[in-house]
C-alpha positions in Angstrom: 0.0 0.0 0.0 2.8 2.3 0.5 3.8 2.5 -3.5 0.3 4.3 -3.5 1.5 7.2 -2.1 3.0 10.4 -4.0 5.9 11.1 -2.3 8.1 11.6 -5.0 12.1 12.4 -5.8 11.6 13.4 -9.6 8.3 15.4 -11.3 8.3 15.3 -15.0 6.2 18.1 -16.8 4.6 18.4 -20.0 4.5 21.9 -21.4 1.4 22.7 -24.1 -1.3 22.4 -21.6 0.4 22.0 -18.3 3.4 24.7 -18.1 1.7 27.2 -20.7 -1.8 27.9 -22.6 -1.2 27.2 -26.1 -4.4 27.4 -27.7 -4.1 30.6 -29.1 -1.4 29.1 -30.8 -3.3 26.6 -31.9 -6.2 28.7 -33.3 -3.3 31.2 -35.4 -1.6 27.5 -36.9 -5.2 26.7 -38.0 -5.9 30.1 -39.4 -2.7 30.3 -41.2 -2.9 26.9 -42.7 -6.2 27.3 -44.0 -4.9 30.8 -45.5 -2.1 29.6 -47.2 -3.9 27.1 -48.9 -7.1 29.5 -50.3 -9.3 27.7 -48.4 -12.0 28.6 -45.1 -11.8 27.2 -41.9 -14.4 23.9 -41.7 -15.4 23.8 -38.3 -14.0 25.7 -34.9 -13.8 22.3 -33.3 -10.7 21.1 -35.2 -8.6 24.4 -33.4 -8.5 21.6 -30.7 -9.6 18.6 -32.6 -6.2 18.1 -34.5 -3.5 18.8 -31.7 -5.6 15.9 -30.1 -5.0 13.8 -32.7 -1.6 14.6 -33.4 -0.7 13.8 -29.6 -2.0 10.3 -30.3 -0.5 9.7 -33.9 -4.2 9.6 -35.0 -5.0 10.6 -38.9 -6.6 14.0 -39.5 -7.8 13.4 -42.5 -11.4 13.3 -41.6 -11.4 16.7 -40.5 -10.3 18.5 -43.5 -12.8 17.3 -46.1 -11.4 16.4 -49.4 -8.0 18.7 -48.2 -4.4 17.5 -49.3 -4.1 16.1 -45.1 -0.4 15.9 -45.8 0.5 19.2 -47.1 -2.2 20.9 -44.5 -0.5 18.9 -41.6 3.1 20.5 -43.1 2.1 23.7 -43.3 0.3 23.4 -39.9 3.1 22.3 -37.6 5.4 25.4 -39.5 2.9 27.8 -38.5 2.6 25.9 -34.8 6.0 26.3 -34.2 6.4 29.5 -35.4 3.5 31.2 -33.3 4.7 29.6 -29.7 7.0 32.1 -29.8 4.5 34.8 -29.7 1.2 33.1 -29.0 2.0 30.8 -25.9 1.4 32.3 -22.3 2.4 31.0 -18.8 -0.4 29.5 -17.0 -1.8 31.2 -13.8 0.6 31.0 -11.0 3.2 28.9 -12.7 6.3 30.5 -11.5 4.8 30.2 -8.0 3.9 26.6 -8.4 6.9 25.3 -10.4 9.3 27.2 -7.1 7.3 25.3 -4.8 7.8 22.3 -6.8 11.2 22.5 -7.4 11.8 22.8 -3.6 10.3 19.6 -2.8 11.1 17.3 -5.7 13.8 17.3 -8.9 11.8 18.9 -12.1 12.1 17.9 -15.8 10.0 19.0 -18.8 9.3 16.5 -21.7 7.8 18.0 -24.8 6.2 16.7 -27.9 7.2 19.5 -30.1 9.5 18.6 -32.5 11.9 21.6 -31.9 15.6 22.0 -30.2 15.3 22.3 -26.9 16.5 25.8 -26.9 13.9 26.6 -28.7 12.1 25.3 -25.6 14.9 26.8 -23.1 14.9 30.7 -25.0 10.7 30.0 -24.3 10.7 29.8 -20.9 13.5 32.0 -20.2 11.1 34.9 -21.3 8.3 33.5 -18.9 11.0 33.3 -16.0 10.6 29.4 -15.9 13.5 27.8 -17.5 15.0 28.3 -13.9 13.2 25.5 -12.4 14.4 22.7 -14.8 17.4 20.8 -14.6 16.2 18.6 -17.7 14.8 19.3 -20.8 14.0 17.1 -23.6 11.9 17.5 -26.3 10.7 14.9 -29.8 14.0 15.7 -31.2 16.1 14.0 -28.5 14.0 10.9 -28.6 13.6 7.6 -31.0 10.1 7.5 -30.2 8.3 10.4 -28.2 5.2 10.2 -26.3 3.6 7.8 -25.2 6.8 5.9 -25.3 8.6 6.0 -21.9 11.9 6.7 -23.6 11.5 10.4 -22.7 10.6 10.0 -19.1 13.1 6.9 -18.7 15.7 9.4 -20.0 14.9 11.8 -17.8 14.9 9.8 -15.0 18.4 9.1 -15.8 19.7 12.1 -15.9 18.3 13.9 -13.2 19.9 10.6 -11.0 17.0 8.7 -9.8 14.4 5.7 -10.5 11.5 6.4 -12.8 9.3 4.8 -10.0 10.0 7.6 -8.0 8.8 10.2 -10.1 5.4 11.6 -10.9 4.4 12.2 -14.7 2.4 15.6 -15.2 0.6 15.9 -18.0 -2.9 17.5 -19.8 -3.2 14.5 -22.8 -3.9 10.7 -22.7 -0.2 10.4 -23.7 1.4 12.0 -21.1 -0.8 9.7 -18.8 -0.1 6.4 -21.5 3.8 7.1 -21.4 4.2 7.5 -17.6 2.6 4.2 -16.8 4.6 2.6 -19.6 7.6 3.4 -18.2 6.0 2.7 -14.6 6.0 5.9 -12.9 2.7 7.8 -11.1 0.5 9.9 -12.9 -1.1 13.1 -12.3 -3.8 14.5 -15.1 -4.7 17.9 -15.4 -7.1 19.8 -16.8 -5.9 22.7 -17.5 -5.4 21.3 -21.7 -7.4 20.6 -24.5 -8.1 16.9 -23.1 -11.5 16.3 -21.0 -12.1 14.9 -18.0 -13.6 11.9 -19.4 -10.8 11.5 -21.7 -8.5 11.2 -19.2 -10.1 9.0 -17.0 -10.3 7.0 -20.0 -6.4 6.4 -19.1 -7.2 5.5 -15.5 -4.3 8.3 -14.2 -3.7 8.1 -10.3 -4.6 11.7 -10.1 -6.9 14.3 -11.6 -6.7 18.1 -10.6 -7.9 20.9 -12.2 -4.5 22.3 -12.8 -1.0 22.4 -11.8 -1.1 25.1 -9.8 -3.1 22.4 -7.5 -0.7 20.1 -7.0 2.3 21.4 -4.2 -0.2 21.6 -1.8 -2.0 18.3 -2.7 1.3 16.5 -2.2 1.7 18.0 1.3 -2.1 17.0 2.0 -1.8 13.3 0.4 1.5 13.1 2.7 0.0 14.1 5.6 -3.2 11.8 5.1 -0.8 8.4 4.5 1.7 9.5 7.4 -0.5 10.6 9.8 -4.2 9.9 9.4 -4.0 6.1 7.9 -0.6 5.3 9.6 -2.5 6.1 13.3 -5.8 3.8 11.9 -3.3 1.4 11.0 -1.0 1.4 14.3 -5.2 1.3 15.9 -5.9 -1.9 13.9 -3.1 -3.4 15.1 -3.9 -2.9 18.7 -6.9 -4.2 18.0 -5.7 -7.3 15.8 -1.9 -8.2 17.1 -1.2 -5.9 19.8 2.6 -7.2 20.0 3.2 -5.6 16.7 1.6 -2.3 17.0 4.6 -0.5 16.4 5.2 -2.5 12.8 4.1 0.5 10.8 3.4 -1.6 7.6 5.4 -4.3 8.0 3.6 -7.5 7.5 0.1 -5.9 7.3 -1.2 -8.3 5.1 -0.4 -11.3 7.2 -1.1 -9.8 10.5 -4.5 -8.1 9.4 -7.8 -9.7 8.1 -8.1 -10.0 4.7 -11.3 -7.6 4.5 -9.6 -5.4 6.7 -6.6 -4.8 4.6 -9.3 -4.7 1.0 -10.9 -1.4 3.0 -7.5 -0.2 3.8 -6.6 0.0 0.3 -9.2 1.3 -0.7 -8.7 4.3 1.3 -4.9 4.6 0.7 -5.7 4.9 -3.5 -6.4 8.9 -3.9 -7.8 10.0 -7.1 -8.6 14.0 -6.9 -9.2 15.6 -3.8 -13.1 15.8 -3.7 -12.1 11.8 -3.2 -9.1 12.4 -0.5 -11.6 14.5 1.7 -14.3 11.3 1.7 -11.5 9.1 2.5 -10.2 11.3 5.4 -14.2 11.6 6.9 -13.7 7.5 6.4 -10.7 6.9 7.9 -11.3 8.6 10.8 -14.8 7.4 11.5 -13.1 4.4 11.2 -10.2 5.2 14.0 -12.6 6.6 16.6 -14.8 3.3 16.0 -11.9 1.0 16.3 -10.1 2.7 18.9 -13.8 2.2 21.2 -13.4 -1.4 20.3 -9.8 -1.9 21.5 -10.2 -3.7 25.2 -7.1 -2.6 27.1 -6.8 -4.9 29.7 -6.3 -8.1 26.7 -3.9 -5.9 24.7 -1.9 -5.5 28.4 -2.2 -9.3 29.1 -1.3 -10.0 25.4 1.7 -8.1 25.5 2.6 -9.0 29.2 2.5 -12.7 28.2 4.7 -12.0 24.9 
């Protein structure tokens, strides 16, 4: 139960989505495209529709209605590139959030733009954020990008620690697909052009609205596993095998019912934090009933007689 927990040595970021808005830079590539070739814009919904697809290696084809798909998705990407010099802006509190970040954790940024990183670096130098990265690494410095793990595995690497102790951040399916490919945590946000329902599609083992969200929801999460459920635990033990209260974790499975231990996972699996405030209510219901049932004069005799 204790590789649930988000207590992590390394974060890996994505940038379109999580770091910085791009979807003004999304609409101008559109607009541009479409110009260049002498023809209108089809519908609003592919301003969103084909960075989506193009996350996912997914043919756009369908969207452009009789339109060379090749040459549009040419000229496109030029255009894309071109205006996230101008068209990108930090998200809200950023620089706040990646300081407090960067104070608790190692932070990397894995992009899917296939640009130099300092392209990337010169970027977020002018949003003061480059600062807060000791990695970069964008599609150019991989075989295979997104959702490969080759990026976060590389990462990993080079920041010095184990890509099971890092957290993947990311706003598409393929930052949540690459991170449990290469077998790290991962922490969806919503703050992209991805929906909810799209990623919970990906099963991540954390939604929040945005990044900005997360610092303190790592200190909460923390304090619920290290305090709340280690106490109902240490309870349960009382309760169960009084000789090894003091165990922590250590054997739980073998020393604790087997429903007990079902419920106890349960709680210790947080997905967003509507879901970590039931689980608190639960777990402490859950101490104050146990802790009535504990009979103190059999743990004494149980311990006295060990």
């Amino acid at each position: 139960m204790e590789n649930t927990r988000l207590k992590v040595k390394g974060i890996l970021l994505d940038l379109d989505g999580t770091i910085v808005d791009s979807k003004e830079a999304y609409l101008e590539a559109v607009k541009t495209t479409f110009k260049i070739m002498g023809q209108r814009m089809i519908d609003a919904k592919i301003v969103t529709e084909i960075p989506k697809r193009l996350e996912q290696n997914l043919p756009i084809k369908d969207l452009l209605k009789g339109i060379d798909a090749q040459k549009f998705l040419d000229i496109y990407l030029n255009a894309y590139y071109q205006n996230t010099s101008t068209k990108t802006k930090p998200l809200p509190k950023i620089s706040d959030t990646l300081k407090k970040l960067s104070e608790k954790a190692k932070l990397a940024l894995i992009t899917m733009r296939y640009v130099p990183k300092e392209k990337v670096i010169k970027e977020l130098e002018k949003f003061g954020l480059a600062k807060y990265f000791q990695y970069i690494i964008t599609a150019l410095d991989t075989h295979d990008p997104k959702p490969s793990p080759e990026a976060l595995i590389k990462c990993a690497k080079q920041l010095d620690i184990q890509i099971c102790e890092c957290v993947v951040v990311g706003d598409s399916v393929a930052d949540i697909k690459a991170g449990k490919n290469a077998g790290a945590k991962t922490v969806a946000v919503l703050s992209g052009i991805f929906s909810r329902q799209e990623l919970e599609s990906e099963k991540p083992d954390l939604i929040l609205e945005s990044v900005k969200k997360l610092p303190d929801f790592l200190e909460a999460i923390d304090l619920y596993h290290s305090f709340t459920l280690a106490t109902l635990v240490e309870a349960l033990r009382i309760k169960h095998n009084p000789i090894h209260y003091d165990f922590r974790m250590r054997y739980i499975h073998y020393e604790l019912p087997p429903k007990t231990i079902k419920k106890l996972e349960h709680l210790y699996f947080i997905k967003d934090e509507k879901d970590l405030q039931e689980k608190y209510r639960k777990a402490t219901r859950w101490f104050q009933k146990t802790m009535l049932e504990i009979k103190l004069e059999e743990v004494e005799r149980l311990i006295k007689k060990s």
